[in-house]
Structures are given as C-alpha cells and as structure tokens.
N, C-alpha and C positions, 0 to 999 in steps of 0.2 A: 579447438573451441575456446572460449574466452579464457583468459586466465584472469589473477584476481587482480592483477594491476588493469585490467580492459574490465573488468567490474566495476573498481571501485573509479574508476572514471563514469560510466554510465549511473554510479553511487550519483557521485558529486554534481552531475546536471541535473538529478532531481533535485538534489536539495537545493540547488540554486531556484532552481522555479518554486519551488515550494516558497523561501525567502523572498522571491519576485511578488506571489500572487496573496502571500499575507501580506505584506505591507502594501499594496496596491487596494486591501478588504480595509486593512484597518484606516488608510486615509481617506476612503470614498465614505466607511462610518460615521468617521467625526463630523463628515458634514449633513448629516441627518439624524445624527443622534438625539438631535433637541428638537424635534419633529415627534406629533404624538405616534404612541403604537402601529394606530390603522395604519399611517403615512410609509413609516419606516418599514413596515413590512410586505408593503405596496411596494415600493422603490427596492428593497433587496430582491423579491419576487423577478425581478425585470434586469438587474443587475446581477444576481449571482449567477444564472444561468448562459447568459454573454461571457461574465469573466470564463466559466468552467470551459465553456467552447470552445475559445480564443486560447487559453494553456494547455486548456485538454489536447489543440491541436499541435500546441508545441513541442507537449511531453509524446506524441504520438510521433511526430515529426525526429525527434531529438533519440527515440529509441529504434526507429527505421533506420537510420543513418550510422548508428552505433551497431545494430545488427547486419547489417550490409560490409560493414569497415569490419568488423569482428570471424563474422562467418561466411561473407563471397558469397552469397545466395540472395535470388530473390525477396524481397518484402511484399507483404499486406498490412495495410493502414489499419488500425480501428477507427470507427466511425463514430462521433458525439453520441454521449448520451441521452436517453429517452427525455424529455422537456419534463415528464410527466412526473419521473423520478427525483428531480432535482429540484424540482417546485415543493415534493411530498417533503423532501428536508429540510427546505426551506423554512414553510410552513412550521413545522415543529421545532426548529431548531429559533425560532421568532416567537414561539411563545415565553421566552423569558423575558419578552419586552413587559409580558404583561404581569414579572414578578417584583419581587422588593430588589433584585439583582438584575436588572435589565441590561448590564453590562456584559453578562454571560452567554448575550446572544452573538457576540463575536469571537469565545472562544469556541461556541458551538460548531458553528459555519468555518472556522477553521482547519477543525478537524475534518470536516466531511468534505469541503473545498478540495485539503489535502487527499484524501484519499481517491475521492470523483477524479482529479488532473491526473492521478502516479494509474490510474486506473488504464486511461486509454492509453499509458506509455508499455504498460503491461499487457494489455492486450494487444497492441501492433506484437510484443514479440511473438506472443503466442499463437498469434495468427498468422505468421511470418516462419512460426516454428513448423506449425502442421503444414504449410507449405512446402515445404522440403522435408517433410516427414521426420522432424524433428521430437523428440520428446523436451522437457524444460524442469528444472528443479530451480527451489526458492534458497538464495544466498544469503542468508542472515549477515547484519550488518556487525560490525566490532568484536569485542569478546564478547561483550552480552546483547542480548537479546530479549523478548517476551516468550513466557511457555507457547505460546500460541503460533506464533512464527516457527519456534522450535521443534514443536509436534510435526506443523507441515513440513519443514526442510528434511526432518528426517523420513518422510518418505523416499526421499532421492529421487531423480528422474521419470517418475510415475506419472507424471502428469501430460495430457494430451489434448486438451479442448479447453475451449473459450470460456465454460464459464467457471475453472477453475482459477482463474486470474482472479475474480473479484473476492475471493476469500481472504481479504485483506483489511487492515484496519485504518484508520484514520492516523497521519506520523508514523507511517509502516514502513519503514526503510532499508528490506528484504528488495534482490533483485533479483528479478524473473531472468533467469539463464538457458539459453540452450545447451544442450547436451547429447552428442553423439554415443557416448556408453559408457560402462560403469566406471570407468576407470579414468573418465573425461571430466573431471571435478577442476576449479582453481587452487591452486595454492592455498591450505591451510583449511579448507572443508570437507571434512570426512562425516559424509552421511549415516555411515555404520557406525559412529561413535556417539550421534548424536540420537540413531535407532533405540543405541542400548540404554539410553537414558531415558527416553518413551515408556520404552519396555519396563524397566526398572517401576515406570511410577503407574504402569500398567498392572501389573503385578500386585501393586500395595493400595490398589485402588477399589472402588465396586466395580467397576465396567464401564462406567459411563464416562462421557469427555468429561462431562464438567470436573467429576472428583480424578480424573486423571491430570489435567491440566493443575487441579489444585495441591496433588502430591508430585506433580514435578516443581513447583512452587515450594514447597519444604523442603524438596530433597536436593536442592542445587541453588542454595543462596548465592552462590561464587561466579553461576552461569547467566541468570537470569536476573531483568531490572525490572521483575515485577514480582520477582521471592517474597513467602512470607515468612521470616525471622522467628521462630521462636522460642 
C-alpha cells in the first residue's frame, strides 16, 4: 500500500493545483472587481462553477492515476459536482461584495474552490477504494495538523463509502489513503497514537465534539496549528 514518500507525492499534486486554480480566481478577479455588486456576482456565478469542473477533473484525473501506479487495481472517477451546490457558495460567499470589505469575497471562494477541486481527487480514491474493497484512512499532512483532521485520522482505516470523503475543510491537506490492514500505515503515522490523544481530550471533555475538539486544542499546543495557548 502506499508509503509516505507515494503520499506525499499525491500531497504535492494537490498543492500544486490548489496554487494553479487560486491564481487563475484571483487574475480573472481583478478584471471585474470594479464592476458593480449585481455584475460581479453574475459573472463569478458562471465562472466559478467551470473553473471547479475543469480542476475538479484534474484533481480526479491526478488521483486515478496515482492510485492505479500506487496500488495495481482498478479506478472509478468521481463525477463533478452538483451545479446547485456550488452556485449555493457562491452566492454566499458574494455577499461580501455587498460589505465595507468586498475584498473578502475572494478569500472566501478560495477556500471553498479549494476544497470543492481536493474533493473530487478524494472521492476517485474512495470510490476506487470500495472498488477493490478496499477500506481508506486520512494522512494528516507535516507534524502539525488541525484537531479536526486529527480526530478523523485517528480513527484509522474505518472508513468505507463516498460520503465520508467530504468531511473535509477548505486548505485540508490530509490524503485520502487506501489501506489493506492494520498494520498497512506509511512511514511515521501511527493511528493508535494519535486515538490516545482523542481519547485523552475525550475523557476531560462533556461528550460532545465540539468541547472535545476544544480540549484537544489545549492539551497539544506542540501537535496542533490551531492550539489554544494558554
């Protein structure tokens, strides 16, 4: 199964498209930024759902090809996202044209750009994974990570179906890995280490995600780049 150097290769083509399809947002921007509100958001409407397609099918394209070269098995494509989805973000992420910051409407659409492209690169795997009855765990990227990446990767290999790929964030740079058995991990990620850390903020929590997520946040400034200090 992959190891982490065949990761952080399928790492580095996301991030390259992710650097491809922001500077492709922000130069088509500048030339309707000075265009009123209605306008701008007429023309992004029409525009951002093309860009998403068009890399959505690369990142789909780019993770077929990496799981084929990685694990010798069969692929299945993911297929573009719903029109209806992608316009609903639009739309809200365009109401800062109508603030005192209408600038913010491009780091908006960033994030969710990013996330809608690494989305359909996730889901070919996983769709590609239950193909060959594969199970798939989340590779957290560096030494640090967000609590939230780090909750799901500690599950380990639990995951089995399509719509647990989308449980991801905007600048998410976890890789969706297949995994034959427990013992089938890359170089340097141990699942049960990062369980006991769950557990731990599990334990000093109420129950619920949120106050769990917020005492792994305290209790591992040194793991986490979304720790709170203090």
């Amino acid at each position: 199964m992959p190891t982490r150097a065949e990761v952080e290769v399928l790492r580095t083509a996301q991030t390259e498209l992710t650097r491809l399809v922001q500077a492709e947002l922000a130069d088509f921007y500048s030339t309707i930024r000075n265009q009123t509100p209605e306008v701008v958001r007429s023309t992004l409407l029409e525009f951002i759902p093309a860009l998403v397609d068009e890399y959505g099918s690369v990142a789909a394209t780019v993770s077929a090809e990496w799981f084929e070269a990685t694990v010798g098995a069969q692929v299945a494509l993911a297929g573009p996202l719903p029109r209806e989805a992608l316009e609903r973000g639009v739309r809200y992420s365009a109401g800062h044209l109508w603030t005192a910051q209408p600038e913010l409407v491009t780091n908006s659409l960033a994030i969710k750009v990013d996330k809608w492209i690494k989305e359909q690169g996730r889901e070919t795997i996983v769709l590609s994974s239950a193909r060959n009855d594969l199970n798939w765990a989340r590779i957290p990227a560096g030494r640090k990570t967000c609590a939230f990446c780090l909750m799901l990767a500690s599950r380990g290999a639990v995951y089995g179906t399509q719509n647990d790929a989308k449980k991801s964030h905007g600048n998410c740079r976890c890789i969706v890995s297949p995994i034959r058995s427990e013992d089938d991990w890359p170089e340097g990620h141990d699942p049960d280490e990062l369980y006991e850390i769950y557990q731990r903020a599990a334990h000093a929590s109420n129950g619920s995600a949120e106050d769990i997520l917020a005492q792994m946040r305290r209790q591992n400034p040194d793991l986490l780049n979304d720790a709170v200090i203090e």
